[in-house]
TIDOTOR-711862 format. One record per residue (C-alpha): residue in one letter; x, z, y. Coordinates in Angstrom, 1 decimal. Layout:
ATOM   rest        u        w        v
ATOM      A        X        Z        Y
...
# end
This chain:
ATOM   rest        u        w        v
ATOM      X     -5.1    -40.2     48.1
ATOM      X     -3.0    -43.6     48.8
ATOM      X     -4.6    -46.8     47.6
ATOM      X     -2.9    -49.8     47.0
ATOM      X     -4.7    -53.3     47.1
ATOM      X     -3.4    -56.6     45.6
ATOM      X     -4.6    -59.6     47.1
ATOM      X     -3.5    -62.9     46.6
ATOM      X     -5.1    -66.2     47.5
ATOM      X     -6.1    -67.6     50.5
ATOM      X     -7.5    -66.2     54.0
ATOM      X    -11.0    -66.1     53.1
ATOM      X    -10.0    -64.0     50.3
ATOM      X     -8.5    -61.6     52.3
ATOM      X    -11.5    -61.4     54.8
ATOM      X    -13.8    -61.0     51.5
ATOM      X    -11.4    -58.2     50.7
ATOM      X    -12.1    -56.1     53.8
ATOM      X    -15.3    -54.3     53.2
ATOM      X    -13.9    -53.0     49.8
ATOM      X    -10.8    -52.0     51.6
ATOM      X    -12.5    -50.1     54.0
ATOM      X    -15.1    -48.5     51.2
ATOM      X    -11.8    -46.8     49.8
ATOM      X    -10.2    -46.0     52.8
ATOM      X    -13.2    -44.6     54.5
ATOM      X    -14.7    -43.1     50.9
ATOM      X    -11.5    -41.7     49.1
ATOM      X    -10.4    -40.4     52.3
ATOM      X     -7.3    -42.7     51.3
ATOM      X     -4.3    -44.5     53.2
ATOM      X     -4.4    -48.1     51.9
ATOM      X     -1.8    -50.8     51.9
ATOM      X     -2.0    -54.5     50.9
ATOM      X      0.1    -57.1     49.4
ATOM      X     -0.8    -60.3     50.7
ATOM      X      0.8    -64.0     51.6
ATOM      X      3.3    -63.4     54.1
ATOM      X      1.5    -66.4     56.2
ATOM      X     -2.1    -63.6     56.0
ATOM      X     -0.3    -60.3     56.2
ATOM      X     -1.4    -60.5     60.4
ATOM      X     -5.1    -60.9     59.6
ATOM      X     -5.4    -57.3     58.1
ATOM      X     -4.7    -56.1     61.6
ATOM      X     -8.4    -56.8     62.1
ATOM      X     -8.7    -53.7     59.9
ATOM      X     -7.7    -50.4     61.0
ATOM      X     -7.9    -48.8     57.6
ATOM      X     -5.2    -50.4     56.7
ATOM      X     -1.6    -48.3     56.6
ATOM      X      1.0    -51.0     55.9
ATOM      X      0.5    -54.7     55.0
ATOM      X      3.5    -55.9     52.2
ATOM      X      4.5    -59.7     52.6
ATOM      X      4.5    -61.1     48.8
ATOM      X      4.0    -64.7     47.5
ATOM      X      2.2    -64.5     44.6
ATOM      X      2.5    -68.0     43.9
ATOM      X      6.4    -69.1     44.2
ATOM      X      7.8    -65.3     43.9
ATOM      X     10.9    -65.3     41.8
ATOM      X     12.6    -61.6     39.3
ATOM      X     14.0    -60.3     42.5
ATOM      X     11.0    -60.7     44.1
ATOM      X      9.3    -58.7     41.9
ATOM      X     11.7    -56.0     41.5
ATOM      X     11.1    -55.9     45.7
ATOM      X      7.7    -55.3     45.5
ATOM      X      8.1    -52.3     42.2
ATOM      X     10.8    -50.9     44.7
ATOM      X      8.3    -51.1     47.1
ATOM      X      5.1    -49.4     45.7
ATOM      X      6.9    -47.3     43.8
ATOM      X      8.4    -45.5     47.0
ATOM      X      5.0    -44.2     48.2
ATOM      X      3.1    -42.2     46.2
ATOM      X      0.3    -44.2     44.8
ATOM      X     -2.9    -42.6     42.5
ATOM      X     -4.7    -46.1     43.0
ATOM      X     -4.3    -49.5     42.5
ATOM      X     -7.0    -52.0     42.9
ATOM      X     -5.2    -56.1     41.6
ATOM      X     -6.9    -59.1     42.5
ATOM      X     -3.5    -60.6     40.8
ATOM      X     -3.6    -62.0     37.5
ATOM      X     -0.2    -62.4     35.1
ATOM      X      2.5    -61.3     33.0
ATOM      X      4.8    -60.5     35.7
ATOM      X      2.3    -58.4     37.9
ATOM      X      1.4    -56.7     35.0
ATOM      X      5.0    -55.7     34.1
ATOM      X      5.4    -54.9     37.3
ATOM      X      2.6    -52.7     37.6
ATOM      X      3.6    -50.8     34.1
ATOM      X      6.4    -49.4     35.9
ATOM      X      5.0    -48.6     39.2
ATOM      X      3.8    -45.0     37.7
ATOM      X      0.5    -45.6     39.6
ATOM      X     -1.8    -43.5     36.9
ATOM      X     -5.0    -45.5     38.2
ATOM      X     -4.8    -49.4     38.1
ATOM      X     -8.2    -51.2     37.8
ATOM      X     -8.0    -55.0     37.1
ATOM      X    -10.1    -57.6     35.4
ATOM      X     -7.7    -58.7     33.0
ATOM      X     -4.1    -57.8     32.0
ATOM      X     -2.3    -55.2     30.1
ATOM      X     -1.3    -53.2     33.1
ATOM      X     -4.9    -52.1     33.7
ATOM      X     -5.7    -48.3     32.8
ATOM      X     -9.3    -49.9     33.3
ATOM      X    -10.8    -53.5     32.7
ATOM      X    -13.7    -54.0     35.1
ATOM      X    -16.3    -57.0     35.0
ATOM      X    -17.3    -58.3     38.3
ATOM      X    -20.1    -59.9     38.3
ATOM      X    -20.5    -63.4     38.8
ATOM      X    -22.2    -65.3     41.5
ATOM      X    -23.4    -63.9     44.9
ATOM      X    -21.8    -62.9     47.7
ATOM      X    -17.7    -62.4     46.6
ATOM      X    -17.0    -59.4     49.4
ATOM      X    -19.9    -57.9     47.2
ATOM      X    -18.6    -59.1     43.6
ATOM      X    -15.6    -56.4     44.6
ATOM      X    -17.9    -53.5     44.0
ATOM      X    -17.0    -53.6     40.0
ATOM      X    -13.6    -52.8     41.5
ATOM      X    -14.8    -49.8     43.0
ATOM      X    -17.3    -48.3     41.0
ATOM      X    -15.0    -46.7     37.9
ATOM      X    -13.7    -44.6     41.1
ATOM      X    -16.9    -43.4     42.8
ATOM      X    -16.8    -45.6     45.4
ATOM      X    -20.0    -47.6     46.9
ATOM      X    -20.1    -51.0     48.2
ATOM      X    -22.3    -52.3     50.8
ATOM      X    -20.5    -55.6     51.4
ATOM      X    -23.2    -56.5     54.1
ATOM      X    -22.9    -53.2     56.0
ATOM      X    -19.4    -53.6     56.6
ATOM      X    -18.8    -54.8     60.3
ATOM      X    -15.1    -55.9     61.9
ATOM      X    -14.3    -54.2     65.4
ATOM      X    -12.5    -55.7     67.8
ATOM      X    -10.8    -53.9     70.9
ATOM      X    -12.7    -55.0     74.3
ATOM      X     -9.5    -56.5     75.9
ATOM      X     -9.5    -58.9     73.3
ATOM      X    -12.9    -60.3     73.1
ATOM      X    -12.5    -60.4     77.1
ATOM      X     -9.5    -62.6     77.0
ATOM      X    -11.1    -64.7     74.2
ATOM      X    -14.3    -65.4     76.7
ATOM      X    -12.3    -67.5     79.2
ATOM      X    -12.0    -70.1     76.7
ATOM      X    -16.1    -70.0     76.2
ATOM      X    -18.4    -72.2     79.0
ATOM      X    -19.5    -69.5     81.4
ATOM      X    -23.6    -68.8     81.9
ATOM      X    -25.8    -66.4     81.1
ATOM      X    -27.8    -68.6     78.4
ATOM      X    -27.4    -67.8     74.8
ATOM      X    -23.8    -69.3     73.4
ATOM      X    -24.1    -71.5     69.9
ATOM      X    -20.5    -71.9     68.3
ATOM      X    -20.1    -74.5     65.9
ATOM      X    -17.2    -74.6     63.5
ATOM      X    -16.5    -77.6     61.4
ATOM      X    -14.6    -77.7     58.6
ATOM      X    -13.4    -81.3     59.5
ATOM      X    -12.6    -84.2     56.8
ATOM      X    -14.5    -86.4     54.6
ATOM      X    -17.1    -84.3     53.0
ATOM      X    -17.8    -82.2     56.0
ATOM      X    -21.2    -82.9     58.1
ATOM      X    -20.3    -86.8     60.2
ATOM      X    -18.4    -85.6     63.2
ATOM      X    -21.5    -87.2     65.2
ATOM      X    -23.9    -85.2     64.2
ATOM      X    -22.0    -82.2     65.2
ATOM      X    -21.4    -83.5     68.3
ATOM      X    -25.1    -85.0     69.3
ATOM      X    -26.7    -81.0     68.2
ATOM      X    -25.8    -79.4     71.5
ATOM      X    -27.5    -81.9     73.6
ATOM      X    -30.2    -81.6     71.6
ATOM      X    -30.4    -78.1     71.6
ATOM      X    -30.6    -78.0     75.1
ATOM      X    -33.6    -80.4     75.3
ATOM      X    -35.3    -77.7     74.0
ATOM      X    -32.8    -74.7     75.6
ATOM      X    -32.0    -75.6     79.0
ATOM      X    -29.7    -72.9     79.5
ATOM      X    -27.8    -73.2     76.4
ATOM      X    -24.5    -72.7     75.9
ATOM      X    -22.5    -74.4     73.4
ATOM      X    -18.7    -74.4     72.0
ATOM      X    -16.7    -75.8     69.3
ATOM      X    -14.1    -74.1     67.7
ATOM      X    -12.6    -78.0     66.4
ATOM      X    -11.1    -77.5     62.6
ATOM      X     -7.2    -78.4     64.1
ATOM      X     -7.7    -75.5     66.0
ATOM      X     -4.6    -73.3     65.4
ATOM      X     -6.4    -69.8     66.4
ATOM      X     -5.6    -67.2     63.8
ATOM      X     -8.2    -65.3     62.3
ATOM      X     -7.7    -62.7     64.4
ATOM      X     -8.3    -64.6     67.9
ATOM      X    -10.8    -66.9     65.9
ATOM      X    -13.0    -63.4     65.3
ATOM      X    -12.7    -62.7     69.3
ATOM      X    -13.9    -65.7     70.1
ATOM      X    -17.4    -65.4     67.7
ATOM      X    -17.7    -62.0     69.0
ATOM      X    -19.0    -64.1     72.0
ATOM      X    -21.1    -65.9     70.5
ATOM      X    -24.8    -65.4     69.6
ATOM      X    -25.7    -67.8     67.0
ATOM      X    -22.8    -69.2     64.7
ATOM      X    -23.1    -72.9     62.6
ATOM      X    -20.1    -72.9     60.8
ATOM      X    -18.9    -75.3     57.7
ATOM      X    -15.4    -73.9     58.1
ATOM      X    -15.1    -71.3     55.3
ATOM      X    -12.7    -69.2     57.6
ATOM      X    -15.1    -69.0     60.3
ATOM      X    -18.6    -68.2     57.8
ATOM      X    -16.1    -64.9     56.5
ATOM      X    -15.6    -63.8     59.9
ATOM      X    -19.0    -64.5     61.1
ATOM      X    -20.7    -62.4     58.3
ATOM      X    -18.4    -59.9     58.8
ATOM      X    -18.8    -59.4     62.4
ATOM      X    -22.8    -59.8     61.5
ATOM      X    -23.7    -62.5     63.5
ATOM      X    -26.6    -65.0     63.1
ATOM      X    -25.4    -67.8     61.1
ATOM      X    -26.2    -71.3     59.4
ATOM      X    -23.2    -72.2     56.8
ATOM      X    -23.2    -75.9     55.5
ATOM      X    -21.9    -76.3     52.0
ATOM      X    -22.9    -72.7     51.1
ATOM      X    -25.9    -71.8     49.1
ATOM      X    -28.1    -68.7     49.7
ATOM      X    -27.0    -66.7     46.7
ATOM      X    -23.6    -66.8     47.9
ATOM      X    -24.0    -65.5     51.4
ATOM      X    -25.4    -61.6     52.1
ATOM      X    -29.1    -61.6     51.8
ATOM      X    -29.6    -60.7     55.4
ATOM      X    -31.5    -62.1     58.4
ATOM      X    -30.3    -64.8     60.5
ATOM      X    -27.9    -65.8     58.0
ATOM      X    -28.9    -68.8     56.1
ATOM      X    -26.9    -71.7     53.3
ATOM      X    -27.2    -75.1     53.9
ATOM      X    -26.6    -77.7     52.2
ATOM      X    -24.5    -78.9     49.1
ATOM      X    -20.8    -79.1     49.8
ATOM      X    -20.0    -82.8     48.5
ATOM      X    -23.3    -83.9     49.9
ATOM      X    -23.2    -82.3     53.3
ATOM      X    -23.9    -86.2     54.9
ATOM      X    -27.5    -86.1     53.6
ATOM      X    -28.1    -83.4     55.5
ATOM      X    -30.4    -84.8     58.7
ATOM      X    -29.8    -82.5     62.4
ATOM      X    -33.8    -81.9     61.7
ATOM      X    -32.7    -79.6     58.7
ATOM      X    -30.0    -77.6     61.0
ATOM      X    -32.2    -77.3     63.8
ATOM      X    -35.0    -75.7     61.7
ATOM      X    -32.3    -73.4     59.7
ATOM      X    -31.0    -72.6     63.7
ATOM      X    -34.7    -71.4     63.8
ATOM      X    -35.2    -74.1     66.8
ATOM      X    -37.9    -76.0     65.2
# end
């Protein structure tokens, strides 16, 4: 079996991709590839299921592009295609790729229409992707592994100790938490944790997903309003507080709590974080 994915958008999108990636690679007993933003294509490394990634933008791609990519998944023998894409020219491109299964929410290239549902977690919404195929989805079960070497080179940038290490993530700009608040919560962390550890992954910072996810791996508790940073944390299955997320769109799973309303994340007093960092 050979699977292909279509994936456009964003990096979070990509990460929310991942555990139904893996369902059909690990299910199907299938080799996948993905077709992605050139700019995300290195982030799938962070999944080993994954064959061969396909550099495609979705958004400014011109006829020749597009007659690339049907030269290109038309080579491999295909029996699946799951597209995130929407449009007339994916669809025509997909009506001649000769893939017999393509499952889609819209468009006339799908053999079948499927109806996520809305709401929730997305990495879960994915499932209605998977279902008309036999495939099972447990979004929330779904864990990123990282080789040791990496996490190990990632821990020199992390304070040294043996306390417990909280990594805060900002998403920076105007309607993020005040930049003092985030800065004034270690110290008062430690009042109460003397042996605390704490580090800020600053929203400038120009890790790539793949060297952002190392460094959470060292980390034991995660408060996070950058969306990047909330996607890898839940997928590495971390403890986590996410400002700007509500509960029914996160995994309904210990440790990992919403917080707060996106535009109004300035209301929220370090009282409220504190008690959802269960240090109250």
């Amino acid at each position: 079996m050979r699977a292909l994915f279509l994936i456009p958008g964003d990096a979070v999108r990509q990460l929310q991709a991942m555990p139904a990636v893996a369902a059909v690679a690990d299910q199907l007993k299938a080799t996948v590839q993905v077709v992605c933003a050139p700019a995300l294509a290195a982030g799938w490394g962070l999944l080993g299921a994954v064959e061969k990634v396909i550099p495609f933008d979705f958004e400014a791609a011109t006829l020749a592009d597009w007659a690339n990519l049907l030269g290109s998944v038309r080579e491999p023998d295909f029996q699946l295609c799951i597209n995130l894409a929407s449009g007339r020219q994916v669809d025509l491109m997909l009506s001649m790729s000769h893939i017999p299964n393509r499952l889609a929410a819209t468009g006339f290239s799908a053999t079948e229409t499927v109806t996520p549902q809305p709401g929730g977690w997305p990495a879960q919404s994915l499932e209605a992707y998977l279902r008309p195929v036999g495939v099972t989805l447990d979004a929330a079960a779904f864990r990123l592994t990282l080789p040791k070497a990496e996490i190990d080179k990632a821990a020199t940038r992390l304070p040294a100790g043996e306390g417990p290490l909280l990594l805060l993530a900002p998403q920076g700009g105007s309607t993020d938490w005040p930049a003092p608040r985030w800065q004034e919560l270690p110290p008062s962390i430690a009042a109460r944790l003397p042996n605390l550890r704490s580090f800020t992954l600053a929203a400038d910072d120009p890790a790539a997903a793949r060297q952002r996810a190392a460094l959470l791996a060292g980390a034991d508790v995660v408060l996070a309003s950058d969306p990047l940073t909330i996607e890898l944390a839940l997928l590495l299955g971390l403890p986590l507080v996410a400002l700007g997320r509500s509960p029914a769109s996160l995994p309904s799973r210990e440790g990992v709590n919403g917080l707060g309303e996106p535009a109004r994340l300035a209301d929220l007093q370090a009282a409220q974080v504190l008690q959802a960092l269960g240090l109250t």
